[in-house]
C-alpha positions in Angstrom: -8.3 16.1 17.6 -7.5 17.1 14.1 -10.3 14.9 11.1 -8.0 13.1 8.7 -11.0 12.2 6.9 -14.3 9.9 6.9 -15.0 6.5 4.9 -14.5 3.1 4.9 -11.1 1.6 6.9 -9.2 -0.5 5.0 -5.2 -1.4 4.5 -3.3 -2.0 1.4 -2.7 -6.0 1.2 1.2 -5.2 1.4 0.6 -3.9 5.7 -0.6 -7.7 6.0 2.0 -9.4 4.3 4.9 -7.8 5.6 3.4 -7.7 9.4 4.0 -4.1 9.2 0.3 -3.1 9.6 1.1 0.7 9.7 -1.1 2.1 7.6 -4.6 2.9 5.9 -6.6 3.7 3.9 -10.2 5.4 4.1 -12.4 4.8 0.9 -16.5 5.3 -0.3 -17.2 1.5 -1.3 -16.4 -1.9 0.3 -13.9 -2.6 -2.3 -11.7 0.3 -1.5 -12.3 1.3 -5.7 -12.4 4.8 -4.8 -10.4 5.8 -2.0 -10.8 9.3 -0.3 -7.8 11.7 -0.2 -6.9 12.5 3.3 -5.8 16.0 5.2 -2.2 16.2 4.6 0.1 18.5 6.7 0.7 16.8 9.3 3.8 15.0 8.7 6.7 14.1 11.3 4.0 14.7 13.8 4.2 12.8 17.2 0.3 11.3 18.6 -2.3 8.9 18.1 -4.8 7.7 15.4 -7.9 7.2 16.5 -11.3 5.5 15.1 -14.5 6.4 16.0 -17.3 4.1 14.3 -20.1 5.4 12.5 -21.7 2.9 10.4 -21.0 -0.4 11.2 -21.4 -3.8 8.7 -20.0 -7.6 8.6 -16.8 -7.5 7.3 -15.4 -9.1 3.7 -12.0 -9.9 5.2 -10.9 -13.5 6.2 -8.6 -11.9 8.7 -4.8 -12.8 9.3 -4.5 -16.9 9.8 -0.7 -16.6 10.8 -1.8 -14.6 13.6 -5.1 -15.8 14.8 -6.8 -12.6 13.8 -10.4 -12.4 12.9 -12.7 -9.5 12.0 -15.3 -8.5 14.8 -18.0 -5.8 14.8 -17.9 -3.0 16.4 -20.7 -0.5 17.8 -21.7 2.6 16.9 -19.6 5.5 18.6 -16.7 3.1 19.7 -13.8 5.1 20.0 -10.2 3.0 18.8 -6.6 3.8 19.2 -5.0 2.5 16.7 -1.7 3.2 17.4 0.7 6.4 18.8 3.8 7.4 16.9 5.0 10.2 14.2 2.7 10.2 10.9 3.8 9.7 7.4 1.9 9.5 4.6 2.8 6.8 1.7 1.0 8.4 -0.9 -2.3 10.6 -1.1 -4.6 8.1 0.4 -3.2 6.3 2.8 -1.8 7.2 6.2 0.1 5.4 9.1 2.4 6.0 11.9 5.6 5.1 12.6 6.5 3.7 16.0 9.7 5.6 17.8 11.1 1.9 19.0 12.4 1.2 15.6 10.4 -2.3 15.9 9.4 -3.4 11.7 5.7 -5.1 12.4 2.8 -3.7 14.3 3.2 0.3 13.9 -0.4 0.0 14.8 -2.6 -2.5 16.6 -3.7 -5.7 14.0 -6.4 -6.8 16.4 -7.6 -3.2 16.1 -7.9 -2.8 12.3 -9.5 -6.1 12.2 -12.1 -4.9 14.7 -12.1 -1.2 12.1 -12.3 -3.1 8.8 -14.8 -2.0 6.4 -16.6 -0.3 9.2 -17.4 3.6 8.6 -15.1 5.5 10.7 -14.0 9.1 11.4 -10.3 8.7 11.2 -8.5 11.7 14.0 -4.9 12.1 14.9 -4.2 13.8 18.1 -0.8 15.6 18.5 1.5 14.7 21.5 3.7 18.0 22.3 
């Protein structure tokens, strides 16, 4: 497992309203002001994304409507996949992956990031050879 970087998960607004929800963001206040530069190097790489909680807190989102998707708390130490596929950055601070089944919405799990928003996490990607 390779640490991408720590702080608070979040999504630009543009992953909700296109349904493509395949990437984020990891940033040091609630508002996602200041958002943290993640390890880079690791494009075109196959694997997973993976979550693991560290500070948890209610979160400001209203969730997706269209979709039935509301945040949710989760614990301490809960481990998420967020998705498997090959990782692209769109710029310096955010990260996503890009599913190999050419489908346009869902490169990673909506219910998941709902569960992940504005919680602290330690964001990982593990490599598939």
């Amino acid at each position: 497992m390779e640490l991408i970087g720590t702080g608070i998960l979040g999504w630009p607004r543009t992953e909700r309203i296109t349904d493509r929800y395949g990437c984020v963001h990891l940033s040091r206040d609630l508002y996602g002001d200041f958002l943290i530069k993640l390890k880079r190097g690791m494009s075109e790489r196959y694997g997973t994304l993976i979550a693991i909680v560290k500070e948890t807190r209610p979160s400001g989102h209203v969730g997706d409507f269209f979709r039935g998707l509301q945040p949710s708390t989760p614990k301490i130490g809960e481990r998420i996949e967020l998705g498997t596929g090959t990782i692209f950055y769109d710029d310096h601070e955010t990260i996503g992956l890009r599913p190999d089944d050419g489908r346009d919405r869902d490169w990673l799990d909506p219910r998941k990031l709902y569960r992940l928003h504005d919680q602290t996490v330690e964001l990982y990607f593990v490599a598939t050879e």
